[in-house]
DRENVORO-968019 format. One record per atom (N, C-alpha, C): x, z, y. Coordinates in steps of 0.1 Angstrom, whole numbers, plus 5000, padded with zeros to 4 digits. Last residue first. Layout:
XZY/...
//
This chain:
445048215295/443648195293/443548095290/447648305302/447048355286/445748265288/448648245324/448948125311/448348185303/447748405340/446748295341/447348215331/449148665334/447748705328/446748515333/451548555346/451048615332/449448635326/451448345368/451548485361/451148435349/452748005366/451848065363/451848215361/456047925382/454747935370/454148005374/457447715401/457047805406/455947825388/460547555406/459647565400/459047695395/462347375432/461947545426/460347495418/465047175438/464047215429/463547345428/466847125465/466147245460/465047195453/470147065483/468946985473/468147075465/471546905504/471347055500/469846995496/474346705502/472946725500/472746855498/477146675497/476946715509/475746785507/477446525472/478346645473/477946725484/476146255481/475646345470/476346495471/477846195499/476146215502/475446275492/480246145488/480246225502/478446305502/479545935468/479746085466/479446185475/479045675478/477745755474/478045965469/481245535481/480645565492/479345705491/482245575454/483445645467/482445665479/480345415446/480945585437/481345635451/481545155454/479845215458/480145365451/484045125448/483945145459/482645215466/483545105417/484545205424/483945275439/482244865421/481544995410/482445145419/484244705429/482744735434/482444845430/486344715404/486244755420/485244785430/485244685387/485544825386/485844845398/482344465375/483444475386/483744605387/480744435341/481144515357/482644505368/481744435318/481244335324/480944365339/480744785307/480744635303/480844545314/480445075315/479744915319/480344835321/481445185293/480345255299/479645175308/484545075297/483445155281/481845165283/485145105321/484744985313/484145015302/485345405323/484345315331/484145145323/487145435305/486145495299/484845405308/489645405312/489445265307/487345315303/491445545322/491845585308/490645485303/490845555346/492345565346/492545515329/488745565353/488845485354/490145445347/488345905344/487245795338/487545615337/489745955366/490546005350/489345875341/488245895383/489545925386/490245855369/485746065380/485745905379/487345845376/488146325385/486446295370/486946155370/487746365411/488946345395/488446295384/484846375423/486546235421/487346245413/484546575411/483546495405/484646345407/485946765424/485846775410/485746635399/486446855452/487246685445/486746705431/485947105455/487447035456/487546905447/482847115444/483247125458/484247085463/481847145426/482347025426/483146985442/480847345395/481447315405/482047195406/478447465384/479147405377/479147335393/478147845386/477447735391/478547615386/475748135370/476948055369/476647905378/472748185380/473648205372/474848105376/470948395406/472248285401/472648305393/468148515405/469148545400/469748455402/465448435416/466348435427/467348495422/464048375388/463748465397/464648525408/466948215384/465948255380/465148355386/469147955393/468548045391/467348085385/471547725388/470547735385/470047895387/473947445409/472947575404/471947645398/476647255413/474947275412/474547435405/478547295445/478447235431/476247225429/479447355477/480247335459/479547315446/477647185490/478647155490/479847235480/474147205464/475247175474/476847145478/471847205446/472547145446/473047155463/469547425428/469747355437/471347315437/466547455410/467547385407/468447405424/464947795399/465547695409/466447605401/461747905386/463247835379/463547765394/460048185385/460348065392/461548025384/458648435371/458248355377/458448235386/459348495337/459848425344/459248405353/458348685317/458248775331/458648675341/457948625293/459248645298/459248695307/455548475299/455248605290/457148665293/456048305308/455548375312/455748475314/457348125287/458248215303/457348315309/455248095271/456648175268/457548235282/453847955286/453548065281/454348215283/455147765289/454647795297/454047955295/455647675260/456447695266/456447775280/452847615254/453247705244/454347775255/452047365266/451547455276/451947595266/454747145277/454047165271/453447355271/454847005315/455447125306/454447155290/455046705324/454146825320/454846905312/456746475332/456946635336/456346725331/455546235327/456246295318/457346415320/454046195351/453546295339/454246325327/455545995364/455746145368/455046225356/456745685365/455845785352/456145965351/456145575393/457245615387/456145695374/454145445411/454545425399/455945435390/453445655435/454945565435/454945475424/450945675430/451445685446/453145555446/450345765407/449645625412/449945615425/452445945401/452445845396/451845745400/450946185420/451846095426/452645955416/448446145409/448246125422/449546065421/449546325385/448546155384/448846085393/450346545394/450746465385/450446335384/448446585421/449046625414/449946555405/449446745454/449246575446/449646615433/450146945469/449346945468/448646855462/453546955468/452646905481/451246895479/453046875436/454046895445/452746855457/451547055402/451546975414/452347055422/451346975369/451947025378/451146975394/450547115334/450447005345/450647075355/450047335320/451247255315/451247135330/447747455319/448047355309/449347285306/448647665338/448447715325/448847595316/450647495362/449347555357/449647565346/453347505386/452947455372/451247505368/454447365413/453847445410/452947395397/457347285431/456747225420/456047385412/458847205459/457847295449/457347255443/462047085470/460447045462/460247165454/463546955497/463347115492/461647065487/466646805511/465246785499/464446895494/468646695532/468246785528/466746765522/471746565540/470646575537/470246695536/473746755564/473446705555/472246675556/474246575601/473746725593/473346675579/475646405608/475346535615/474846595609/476646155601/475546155600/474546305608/479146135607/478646005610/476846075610/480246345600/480346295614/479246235613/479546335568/479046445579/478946435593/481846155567/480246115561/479246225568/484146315571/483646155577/482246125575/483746535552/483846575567/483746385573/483946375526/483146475532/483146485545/486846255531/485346175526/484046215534/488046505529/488346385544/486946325542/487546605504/487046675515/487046605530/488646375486/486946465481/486346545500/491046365495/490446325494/489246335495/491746685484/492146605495/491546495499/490646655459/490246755465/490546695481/492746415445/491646415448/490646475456/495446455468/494846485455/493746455457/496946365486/496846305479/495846305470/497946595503/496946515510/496846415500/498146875475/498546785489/497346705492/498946955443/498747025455/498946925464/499047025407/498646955415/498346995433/499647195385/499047235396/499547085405/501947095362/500847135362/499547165370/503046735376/503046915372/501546955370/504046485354/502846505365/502946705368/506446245348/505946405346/505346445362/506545885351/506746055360/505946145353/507445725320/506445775329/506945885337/509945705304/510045645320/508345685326/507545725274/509045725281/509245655297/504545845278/505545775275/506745735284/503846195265/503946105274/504845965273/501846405246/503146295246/502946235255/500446665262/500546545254/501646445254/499346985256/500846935265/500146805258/497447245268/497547155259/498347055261/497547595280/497947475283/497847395270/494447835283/496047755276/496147665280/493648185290/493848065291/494848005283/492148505305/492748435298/492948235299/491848765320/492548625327/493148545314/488648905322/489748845316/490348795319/486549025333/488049055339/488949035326/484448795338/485748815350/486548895349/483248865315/483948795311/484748755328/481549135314/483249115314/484249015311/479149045310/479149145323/480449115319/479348915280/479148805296/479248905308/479549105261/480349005265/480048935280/476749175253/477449295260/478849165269/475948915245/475248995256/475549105265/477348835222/477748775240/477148855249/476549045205/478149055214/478148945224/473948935202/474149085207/475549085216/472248665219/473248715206/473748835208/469048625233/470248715233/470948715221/466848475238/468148395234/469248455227/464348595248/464948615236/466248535228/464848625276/464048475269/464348425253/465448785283/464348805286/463648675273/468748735278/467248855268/466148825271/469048535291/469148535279/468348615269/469248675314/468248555317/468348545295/470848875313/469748925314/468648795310/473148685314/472948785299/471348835300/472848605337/473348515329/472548555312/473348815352/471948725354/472048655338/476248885348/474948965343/473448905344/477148655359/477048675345/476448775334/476348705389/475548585380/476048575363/477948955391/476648925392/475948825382/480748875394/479848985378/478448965381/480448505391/481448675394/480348775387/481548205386/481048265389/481448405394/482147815382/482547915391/481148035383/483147595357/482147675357/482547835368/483947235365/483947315358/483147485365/484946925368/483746975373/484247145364/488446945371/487146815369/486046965371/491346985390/490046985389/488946905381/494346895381/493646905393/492446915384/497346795361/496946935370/496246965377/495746705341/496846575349/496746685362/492746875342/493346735336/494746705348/491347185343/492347105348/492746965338/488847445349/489447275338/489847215349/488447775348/488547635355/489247525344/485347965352/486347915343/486747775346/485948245379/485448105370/486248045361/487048415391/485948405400/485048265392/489248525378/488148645382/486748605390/489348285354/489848395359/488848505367/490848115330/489648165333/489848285340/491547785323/491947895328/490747965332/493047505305/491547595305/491647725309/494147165308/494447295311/493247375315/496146905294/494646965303/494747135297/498446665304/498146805297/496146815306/498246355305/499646445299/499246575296/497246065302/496446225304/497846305297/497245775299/498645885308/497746065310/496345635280/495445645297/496245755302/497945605263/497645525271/496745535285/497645905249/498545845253/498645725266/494945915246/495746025256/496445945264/494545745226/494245705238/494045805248/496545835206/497245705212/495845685224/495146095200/496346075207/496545935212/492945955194/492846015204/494046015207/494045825165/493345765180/493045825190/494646085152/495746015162/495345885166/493046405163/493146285152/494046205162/495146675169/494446645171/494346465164/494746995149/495546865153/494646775157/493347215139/493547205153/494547085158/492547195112/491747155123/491947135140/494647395102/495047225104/493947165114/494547655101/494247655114/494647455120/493747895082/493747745082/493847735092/495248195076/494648095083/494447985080/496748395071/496148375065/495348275067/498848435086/498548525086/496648505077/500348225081/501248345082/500348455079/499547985085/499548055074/499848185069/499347975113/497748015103/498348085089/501847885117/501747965119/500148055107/501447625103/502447705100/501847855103/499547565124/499247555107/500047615100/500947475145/500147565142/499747635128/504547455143/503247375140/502347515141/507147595162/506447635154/505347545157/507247595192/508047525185/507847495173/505447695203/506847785207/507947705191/503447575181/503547655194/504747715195/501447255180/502647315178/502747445188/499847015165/500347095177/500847195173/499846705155/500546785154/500446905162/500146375163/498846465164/498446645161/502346245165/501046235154/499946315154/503546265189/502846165190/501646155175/502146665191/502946565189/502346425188/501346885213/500746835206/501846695203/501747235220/502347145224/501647005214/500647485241/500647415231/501147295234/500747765258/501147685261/501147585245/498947995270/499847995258/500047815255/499148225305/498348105294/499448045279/499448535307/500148405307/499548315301/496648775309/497648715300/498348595305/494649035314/495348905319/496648855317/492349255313/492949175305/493449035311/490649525320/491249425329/492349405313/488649825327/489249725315/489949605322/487249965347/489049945343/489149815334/484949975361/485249935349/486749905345/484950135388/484050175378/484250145364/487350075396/487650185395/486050245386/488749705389/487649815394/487649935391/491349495395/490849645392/490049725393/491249165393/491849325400/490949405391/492648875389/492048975379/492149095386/492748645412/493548725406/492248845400/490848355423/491048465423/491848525412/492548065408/491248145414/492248235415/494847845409/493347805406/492447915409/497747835396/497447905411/495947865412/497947835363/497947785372/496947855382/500148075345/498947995348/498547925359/503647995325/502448045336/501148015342/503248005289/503547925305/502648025314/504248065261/503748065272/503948015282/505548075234/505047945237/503948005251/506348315234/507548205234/506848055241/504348465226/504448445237/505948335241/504048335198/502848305210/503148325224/506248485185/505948305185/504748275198/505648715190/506648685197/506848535196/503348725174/503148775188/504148725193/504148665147/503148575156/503148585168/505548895144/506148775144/505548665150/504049075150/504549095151/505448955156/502349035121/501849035136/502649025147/504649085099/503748945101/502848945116/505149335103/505949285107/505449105106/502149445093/503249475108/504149355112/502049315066/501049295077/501649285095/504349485061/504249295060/503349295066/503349715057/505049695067/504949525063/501449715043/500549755056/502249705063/502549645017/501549565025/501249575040/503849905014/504849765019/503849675027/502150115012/502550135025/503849955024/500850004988/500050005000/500950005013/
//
């Protein structure tokens, strides 16, 4: 017993000094992990750095994964990645992407800059958990899980083969170049020109059966207004219920200059961010690596490009409000 439990040890042990070998620092991306004097717990770690070969291989602190798994009992071959992905890493120059989570969100990095990813703080992850119970979703450990998931600072780097004589991209990306840079000049020109964002604010009031009305038109009205097929909004009238009966009395959508939103009874949860250039890195990487041709065929990428470039500023700017208003309780029972 007591050699098993001195190979266990010294098997932990061994992993821990392989894991932190393979660390890197994390990138400069949010707020710093601090320290509450109600909940101490605080967890913030160096991101762990993986390395992935031209076959597909990943690797840590030098060491294959899989190697490592074994050590401690693991399979862990699932984690290579197949090698048509690698070769279309390879060719569309995606060198690392990178998953950091810190005190104010969980951020994704490609080629060291931003794609859309998930801001929040202890609030909207207690909304988060609460919106989950009410609406019997709740898994027990995410439930306690989501009030602490800001004071983790965990994360990793994923490295990819690059090809020879290409520039090495750093991990953090910073200047008047980046997309964010960009994303924001765009913004503030489209703003001049126009003075004050858009702005869209729709109520949408549900009934028992499931059918809706905006501005006082209902379902029908506005299909035979615009001939858009608006009835295929009706909420079926079980689900209506169910919120109800949840206590739900409103769902927001809205949409502004950092990202999009959802609340619940004027709870926020988590917001998927776009504020620094997200959504331009995005097309960015989409164009870079051939996916826009994938996705339309036969299309001029330059046109296509250039209407994206003009239509973002106006989309990113818009302050845009869906609220959807139900039924109490006691008018979906009837």
């Amino acid at each position: 017993m007591q050699k098993r439990r001195t190979t266990a040890w010294v098997t932990f042990l061994l992993v821990a000094l392989l894991t932190l070998a393979g660390c890197a620092p994390s990138a400069n991306i949010g707020a710093d992990i601090s320290v509450d004097p109600n909940t101490p717990l605080v967890v913030d770690l160096p991101a762990i750095s993986i390395n992935i070969s031209e076959t597909g291989v990943a690797s840590l602190g030098n060491v294959p994964v899989a190697q490592l798994g074994s050590l401690v009992g693991l399979d862990l071959s699932a984690l290579s990645v197949p090698q048509p992905w690698v070769d279309f890493l390879i060719s569309g120059n995606i060198q690392h992407l990178q998953i950091t989570n810190t005190a104010d969100g969980l951020y994704i990095l490609v080629n060291g800059e931003r794609i859309p990813s998930i801001a929040y703080d202890g609030n909207s992850l207690q909304a988060t958990a609460d919106a989950l119970s009410s609406l019997g979703m709740a898994v027990p450990m995410l439930e306690v899980m989501l009030p602490m998931v800001n004071k983790l600072g965990l994360g990793f780097v994923v490295h990819f083969p690059v090809t020879e004589g290409v520039a090495r991209i750093p991990l953090y990306v910073s200047g008047d170049g980046t997309a964010a840079a960009l994303a924001h000049q765009a913004q503030q020109q489209f703003l001049a020109q126009v003075g004050a964002p858009p702005r869209i604010n729709l109520p949408v009031f549900y009934s028992p059966d499931g059918s809706w009305t905006v501005g006082n038109l209902s379902e029908t009205e506005w299909s035979a207004l615009t001939g858009l097929p608006f009835y295929a909004l009706q909420m079926n009238p079980v689900w209506v219920n169910r919120l109800a009966a949840a206590g739900v009395a409103e769902i927001s959508f809205n949409t502004n200059t950092a990202g999009i939103s959802l609340s619940i009874n004027g709870n926020t949860l988590p917001t998927l961010t776009w504020g620094d250039g997200e959504l331009l890195h995005l097309i960015h990487l989409a164009d870079q690596t051939g996916l826009l041709d994938m996705m339309a065929p036969g299309m001029n990428m330059n046109e296509m490009l250039a209407m994206i470039n003009q239509l973002l500023p106006m989309v990113t700017s818009a302050d845009f409000d869906l609220t959807v208003h139900m039924p109490g309780p006691s008018m979906a029972r009837r």
